[in-house]
C-alpha positions in Angstrom: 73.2 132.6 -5.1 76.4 134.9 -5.5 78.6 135.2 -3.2 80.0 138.6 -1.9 83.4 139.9 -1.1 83.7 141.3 2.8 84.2 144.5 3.2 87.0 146.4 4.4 86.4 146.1 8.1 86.2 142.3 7.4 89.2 141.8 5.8 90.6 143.3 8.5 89.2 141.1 11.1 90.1 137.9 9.2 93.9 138.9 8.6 93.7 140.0 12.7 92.6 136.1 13.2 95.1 134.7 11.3 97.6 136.9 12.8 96.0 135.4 16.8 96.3 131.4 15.1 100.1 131.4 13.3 102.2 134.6 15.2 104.5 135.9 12.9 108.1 135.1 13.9 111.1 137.4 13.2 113.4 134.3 12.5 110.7 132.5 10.2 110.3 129.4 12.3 106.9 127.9 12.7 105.3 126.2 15.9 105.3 122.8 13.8 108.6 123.2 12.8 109.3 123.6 16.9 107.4 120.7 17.3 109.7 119.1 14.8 112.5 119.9 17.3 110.9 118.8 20.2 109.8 115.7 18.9 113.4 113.5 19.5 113.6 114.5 23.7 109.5 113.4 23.9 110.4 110.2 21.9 113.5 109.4 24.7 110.9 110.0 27.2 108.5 107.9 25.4 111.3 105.2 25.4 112.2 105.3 28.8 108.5 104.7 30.0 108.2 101.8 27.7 112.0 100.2 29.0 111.9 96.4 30.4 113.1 96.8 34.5 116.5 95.9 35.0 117.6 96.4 31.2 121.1 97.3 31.3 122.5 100.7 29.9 120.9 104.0 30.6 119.8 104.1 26.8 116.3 103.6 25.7 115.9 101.9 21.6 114.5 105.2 20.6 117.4 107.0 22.0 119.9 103.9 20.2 117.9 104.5 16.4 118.7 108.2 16.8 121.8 108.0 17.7 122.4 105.7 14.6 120.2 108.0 12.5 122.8 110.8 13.6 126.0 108.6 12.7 124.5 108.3 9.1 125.6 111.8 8.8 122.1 113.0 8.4 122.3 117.3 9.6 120.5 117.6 12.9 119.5 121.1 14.2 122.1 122.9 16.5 121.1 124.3 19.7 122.4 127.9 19.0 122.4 128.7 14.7 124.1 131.6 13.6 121.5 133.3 11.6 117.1 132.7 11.3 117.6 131.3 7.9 119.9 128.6 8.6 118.1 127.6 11.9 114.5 127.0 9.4 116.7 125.2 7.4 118.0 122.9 9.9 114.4 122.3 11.5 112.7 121.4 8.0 116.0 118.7 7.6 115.5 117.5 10.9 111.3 117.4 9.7 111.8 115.1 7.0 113.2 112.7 9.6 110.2 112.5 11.6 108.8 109.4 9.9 111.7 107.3 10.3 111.8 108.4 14.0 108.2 107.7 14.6 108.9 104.3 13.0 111.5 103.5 15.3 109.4 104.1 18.3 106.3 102.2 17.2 108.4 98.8 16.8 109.5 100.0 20.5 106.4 100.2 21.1 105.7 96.5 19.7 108.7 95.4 21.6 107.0 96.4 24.6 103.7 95.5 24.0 105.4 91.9 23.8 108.3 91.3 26.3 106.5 94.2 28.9 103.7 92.0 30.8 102.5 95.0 33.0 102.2 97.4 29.3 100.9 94.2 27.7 97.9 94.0 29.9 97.6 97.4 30.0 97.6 98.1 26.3 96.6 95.2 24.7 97.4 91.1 24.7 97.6 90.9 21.1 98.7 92.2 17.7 99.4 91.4 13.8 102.5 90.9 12.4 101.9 90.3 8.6 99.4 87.8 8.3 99.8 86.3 11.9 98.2 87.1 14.5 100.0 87.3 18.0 98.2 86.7 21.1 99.4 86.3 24.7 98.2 83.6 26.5 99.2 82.9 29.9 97.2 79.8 30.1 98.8 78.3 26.5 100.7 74.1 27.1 102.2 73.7 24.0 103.8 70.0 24.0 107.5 70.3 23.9 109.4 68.0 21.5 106.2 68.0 18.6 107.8 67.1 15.1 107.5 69.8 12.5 105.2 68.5 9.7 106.3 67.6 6.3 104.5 68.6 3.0 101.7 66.7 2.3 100.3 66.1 -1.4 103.7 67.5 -3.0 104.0 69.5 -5.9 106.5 70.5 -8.1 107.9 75.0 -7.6 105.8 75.3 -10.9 102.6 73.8 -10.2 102.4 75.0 -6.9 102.9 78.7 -7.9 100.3 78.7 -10.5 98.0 77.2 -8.0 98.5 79.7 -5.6 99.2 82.9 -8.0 102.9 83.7 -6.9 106.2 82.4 -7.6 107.8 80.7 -4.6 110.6 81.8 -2.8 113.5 79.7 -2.1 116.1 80.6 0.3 120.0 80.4 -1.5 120.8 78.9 2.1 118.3 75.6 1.7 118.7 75.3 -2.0 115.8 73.6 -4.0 113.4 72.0 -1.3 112.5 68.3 -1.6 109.2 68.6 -0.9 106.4 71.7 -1.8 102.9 71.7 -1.1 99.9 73.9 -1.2 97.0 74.5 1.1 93.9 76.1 0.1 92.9 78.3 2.9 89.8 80.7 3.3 88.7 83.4 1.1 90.3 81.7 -2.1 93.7 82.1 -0.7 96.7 79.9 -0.9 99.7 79.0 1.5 102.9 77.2 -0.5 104.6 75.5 2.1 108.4 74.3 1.4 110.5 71.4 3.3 114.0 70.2 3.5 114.5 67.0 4.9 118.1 67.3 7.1 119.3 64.8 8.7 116.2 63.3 9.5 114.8 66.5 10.5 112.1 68.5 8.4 112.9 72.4 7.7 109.6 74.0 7.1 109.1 77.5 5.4 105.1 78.6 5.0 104.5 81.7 2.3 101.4 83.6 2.0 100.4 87.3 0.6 101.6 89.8 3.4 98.2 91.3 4.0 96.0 88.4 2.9 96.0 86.7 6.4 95.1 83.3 6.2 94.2 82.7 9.7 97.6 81.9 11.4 97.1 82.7 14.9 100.3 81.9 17.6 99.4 81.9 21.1 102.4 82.7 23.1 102.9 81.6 27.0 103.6 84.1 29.4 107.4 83.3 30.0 108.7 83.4 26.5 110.4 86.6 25.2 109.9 87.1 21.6 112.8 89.2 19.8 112.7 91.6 16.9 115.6 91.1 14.5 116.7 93.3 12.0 117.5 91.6 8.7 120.3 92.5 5.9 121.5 91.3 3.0 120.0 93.7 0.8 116.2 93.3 2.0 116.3 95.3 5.4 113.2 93.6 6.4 112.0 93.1 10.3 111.7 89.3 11.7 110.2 88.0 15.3 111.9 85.3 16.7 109.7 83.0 18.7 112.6 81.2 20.8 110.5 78.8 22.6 107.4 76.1 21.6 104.4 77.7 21.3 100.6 77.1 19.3 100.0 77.5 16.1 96.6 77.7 14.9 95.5 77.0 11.7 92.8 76.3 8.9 92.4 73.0 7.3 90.2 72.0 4.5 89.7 68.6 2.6 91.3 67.9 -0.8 87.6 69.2 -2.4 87.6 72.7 -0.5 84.4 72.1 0.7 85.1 72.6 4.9 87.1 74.6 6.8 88.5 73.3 9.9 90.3 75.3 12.9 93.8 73.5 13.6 96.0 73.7 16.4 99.2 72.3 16.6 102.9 72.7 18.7 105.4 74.6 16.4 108.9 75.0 17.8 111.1 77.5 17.5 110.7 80.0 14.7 111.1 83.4 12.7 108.7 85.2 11.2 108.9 87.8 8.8 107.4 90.0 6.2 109.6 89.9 2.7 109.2 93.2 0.3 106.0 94.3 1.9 104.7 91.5 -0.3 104.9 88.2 1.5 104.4 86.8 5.1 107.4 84.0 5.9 107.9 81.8 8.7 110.3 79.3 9.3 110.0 76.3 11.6 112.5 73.4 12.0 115.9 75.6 12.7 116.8 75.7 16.6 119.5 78.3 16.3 118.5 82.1 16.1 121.7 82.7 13.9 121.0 80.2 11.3 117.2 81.2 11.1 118.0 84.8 10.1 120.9 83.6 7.9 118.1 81.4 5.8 116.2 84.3 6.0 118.7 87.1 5.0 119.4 84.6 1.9 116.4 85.3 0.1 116.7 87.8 -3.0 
């Protein structure tokens, strides 16, 4: 069947429509790219609905990232541009910031959804953070003072990345562990699990594929504020600090893979983070919140 062209009449009323759907403006500036501008003030607003009562400062976090987005020396539109073109100009700069604006707000967002009981119940009493999951739990009695298992059935760095199909990684802060392990979990996937022994004391890092979620699961009691921490030293990664004792809930399986077992145990304090985009890590066994991301930030 061919298709024929519209006549003159309809060419006119299609170039009418388009005319009704995008105006023309005389200084080129499109309504997304005035959305673009608008977008930082409905972010603020967005951060001060989201705000903890009684947090100190007038500033929300959305307001503090733009305000270091702005120190970076990245252009930001000005409210009154001397001519159209360098007014579109300024907009489409202040465009391609959107996404690290948006990014900033939805870890607000998370913050909330975490440390906000009233938006937490509201919203939703979990989420995922790599391959954990983190649910809130009013009812959850973890023991306090639970040990921090060792490794069982060690193996040597070599052995146990061939088993599990990536090299470990070792934090330059602990040095070579003394003890590595790996557990078989479901789905043919594979946890390598590193301990230091100090002073009596086991240091305990678990390492899985990012995305691959083994079936961690840490149920958090209602007074404990989690943290999100910012890491450096050349990896810029994000980390949740779990300050208090909480559950961890696990898979086990025999040595012969044939059974999968749900787990539960007490784990202490702990940071969790996401290395690369590639790996899920968390730490167990360090008390201090300032040691934990130093271990952390030492990972190339």
């Amino acid at each position: 069947m061919g298709v024929s062209e519209p006549d003159e009449e309809g060419r006119d009323r299609h170039r009418e429509r388009g005319r009704d759907r995008n105006p023309d403006r005389a200084d080129g500036v499109t309504e997304s790219d005035e959305r673009a501008v608008r977008l930082p003030e409905e972010l603020r607003a967005l951060g001060r609905s989201l705000d903890r009562p009684g947090t100190d400062g007038d500033e929300t976090m959305v307001e503090r990232v733009l305000q270091q987005i702005l120190a970076e020396g990245v252009p930001a539109p000005v409210a009154e541009p001397p001519g159209p073109g360098e007014r579109l100009r300024a907009v489409r700069r202040w465009a391609r910031l959107r996404l690290r604006v948006l990014t900033a707000a939805l870890c607000g967002l998370l913050t909330a959804l975490v440390l906000t009981p009233p938006v937490r119940a509201a919203v939703a009493d979990w989420f995922h953070f790599g391959g954990v999951e983190v649910r809130y739990d009013p009812s959850a009695t973890p023991s306090p003072g639970a040990a921090v298992p060792g490794c069982p059935d060690p193996v040597s760095l070599a052995e146990a990345g061939r088993r599990a199909g990536f090299a470990p990684l070792v934090p330059g802060a602990l040095g070579t562990p003394d003890a590595v392990s790996v557990t078989r979990a479901p789905k043919d996937r594979f946890v390598i699990t590193l301990c230091w022994d100090e002073r009596g004391r086991t240091v305990r890092i678990d390492e899985y594929a990012a995305l691959l979620a083994p079936g961690y699961a840490k149920s958090v009691a209602g007074r404990q504020e989690l943290e999100w921490i910012e890491l450096s030293g050349g990896t810029y990664d994000y980390a949740l600090w779990f300050p208090e004792p909480h559950l961890l809930r696990f898979w086990m399986t025999p040595e012969d893979g044939s059974l999968f077992t749900r787990s539960e145990r007490t784990a202490g304090p702990t940071l969790l983070w996401v290395h690369n985009d590639e790996f899920t890590l968390r730490l167990e066994g360090v008390e201090s919140k300032t040691r934990a991301r130093e271990i952390a930030e030492s990972l190339e």
